[in-house]
Backbone bond lengths (Angstrom), bond angles and torsions (degrees), N, CA, C in turn:
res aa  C-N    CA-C-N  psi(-1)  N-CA   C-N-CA  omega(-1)  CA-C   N-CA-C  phi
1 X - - - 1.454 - - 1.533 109.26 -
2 X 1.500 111.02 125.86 1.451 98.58 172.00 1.911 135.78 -80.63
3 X 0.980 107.73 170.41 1.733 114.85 -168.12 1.129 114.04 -76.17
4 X 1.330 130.32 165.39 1.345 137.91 169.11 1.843 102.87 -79.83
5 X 1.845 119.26 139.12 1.094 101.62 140.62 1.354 109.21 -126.87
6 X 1.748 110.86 -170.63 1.444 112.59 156.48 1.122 125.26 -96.63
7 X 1.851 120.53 139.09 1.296 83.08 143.10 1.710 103.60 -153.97
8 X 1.232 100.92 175.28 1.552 120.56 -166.80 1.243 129.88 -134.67
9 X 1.360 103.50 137.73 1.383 110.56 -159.65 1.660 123.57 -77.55
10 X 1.074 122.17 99.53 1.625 113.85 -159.40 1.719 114.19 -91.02
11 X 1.928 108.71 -27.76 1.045 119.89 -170.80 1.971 111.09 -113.04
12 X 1.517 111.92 116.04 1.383 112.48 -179.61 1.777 103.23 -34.23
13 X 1.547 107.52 153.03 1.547 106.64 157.79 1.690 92.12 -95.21
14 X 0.942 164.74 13.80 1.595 130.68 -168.10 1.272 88.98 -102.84
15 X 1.513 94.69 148.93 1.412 114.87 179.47 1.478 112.02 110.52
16 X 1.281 111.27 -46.71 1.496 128.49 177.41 1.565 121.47 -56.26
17 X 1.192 114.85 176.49 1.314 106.77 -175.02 1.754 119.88 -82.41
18 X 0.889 108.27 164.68 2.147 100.71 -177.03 1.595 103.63 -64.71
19 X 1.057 125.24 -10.46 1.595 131.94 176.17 1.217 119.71 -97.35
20 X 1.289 134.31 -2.29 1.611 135.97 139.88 1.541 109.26 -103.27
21 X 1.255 118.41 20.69 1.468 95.55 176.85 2.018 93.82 -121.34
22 X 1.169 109.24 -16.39 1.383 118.91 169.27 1.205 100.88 -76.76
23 X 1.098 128.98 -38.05 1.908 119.09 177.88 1.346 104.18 -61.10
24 X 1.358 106.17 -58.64 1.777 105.37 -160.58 1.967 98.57 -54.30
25 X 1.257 112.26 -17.01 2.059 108.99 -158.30 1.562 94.54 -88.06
26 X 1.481 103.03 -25.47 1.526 123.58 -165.11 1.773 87.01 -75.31
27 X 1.297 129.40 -61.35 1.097 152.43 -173.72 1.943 109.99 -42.64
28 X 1.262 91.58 -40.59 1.864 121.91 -171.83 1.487 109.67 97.00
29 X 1.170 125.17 15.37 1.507 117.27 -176.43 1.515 105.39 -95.26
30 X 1.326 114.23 127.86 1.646 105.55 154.80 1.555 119.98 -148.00
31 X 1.749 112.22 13.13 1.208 120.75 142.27 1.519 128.83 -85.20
32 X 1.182 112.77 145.44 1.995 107.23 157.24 1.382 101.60 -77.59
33 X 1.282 78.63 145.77 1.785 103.79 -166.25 1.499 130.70 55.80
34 X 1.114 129.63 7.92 1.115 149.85 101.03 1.654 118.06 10.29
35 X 1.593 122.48 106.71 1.328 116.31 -166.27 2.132 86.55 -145.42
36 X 1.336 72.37 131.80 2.031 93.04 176.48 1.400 118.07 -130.66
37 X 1.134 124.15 131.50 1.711 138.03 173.24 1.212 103.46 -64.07
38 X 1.355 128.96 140.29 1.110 132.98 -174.87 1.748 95.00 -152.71
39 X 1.390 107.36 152.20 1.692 118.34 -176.95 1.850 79.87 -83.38
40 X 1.766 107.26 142.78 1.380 124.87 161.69 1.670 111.72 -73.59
41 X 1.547 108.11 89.44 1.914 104.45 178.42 1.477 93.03 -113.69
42 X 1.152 110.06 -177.27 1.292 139.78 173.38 1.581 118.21 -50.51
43 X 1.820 93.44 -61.64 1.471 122.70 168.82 1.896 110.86 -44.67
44 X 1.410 115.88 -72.54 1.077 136.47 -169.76 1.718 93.53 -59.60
45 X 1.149 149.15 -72.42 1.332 158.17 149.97 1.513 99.89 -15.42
46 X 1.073 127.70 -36.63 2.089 121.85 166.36 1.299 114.46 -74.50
47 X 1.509 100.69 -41.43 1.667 106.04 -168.59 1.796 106.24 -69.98
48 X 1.314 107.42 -32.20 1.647 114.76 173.61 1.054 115.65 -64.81
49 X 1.263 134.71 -40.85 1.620 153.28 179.48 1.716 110.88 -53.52
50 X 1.406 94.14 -54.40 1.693 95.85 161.93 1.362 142.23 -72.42
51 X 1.501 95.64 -9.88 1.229 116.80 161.17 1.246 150.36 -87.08
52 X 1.545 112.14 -28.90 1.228 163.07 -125.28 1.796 92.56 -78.86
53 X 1.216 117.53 -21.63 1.356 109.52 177.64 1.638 118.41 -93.25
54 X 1.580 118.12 11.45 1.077 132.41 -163.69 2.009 124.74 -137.46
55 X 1.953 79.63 -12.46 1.581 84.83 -177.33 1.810 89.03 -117.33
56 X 1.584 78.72 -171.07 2.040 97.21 168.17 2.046 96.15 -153.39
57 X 1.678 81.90 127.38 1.223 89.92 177.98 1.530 121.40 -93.44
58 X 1.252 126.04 167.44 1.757 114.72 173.44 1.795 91.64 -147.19
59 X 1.095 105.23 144.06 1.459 124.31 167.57 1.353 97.26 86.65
């Protein structure tokens, strides 16, 4: 079974394109600083990757 991580949003989406700001909603984030539990999948681990210059992960 996989783990819980965090993660949190450190970098605004506005400005950005409609395809990182649908990840991060996809993600559940739509505050800065803003931090959500999420199950560790495969899926969720892609969706971070595209993101990865905008969040901070933990666990």
């Amino acid at each position: 079974m996989a783990g819980q991580i965090k993660i949190t949003l450190k970098k605004s989406g506005i400005g950005r394109s409609k395809y990182f700001t649908q990840v991060l909603k996809g993600l559940g984030l739509t505050r800065l600083h803003q931090t959500v539990e999420r199950q560790d999948t495969p899926e969720i681990r892609g969706m971070i990757a595209k993101v990865s210059h905008m969040v901070a992960v933990e666990g």
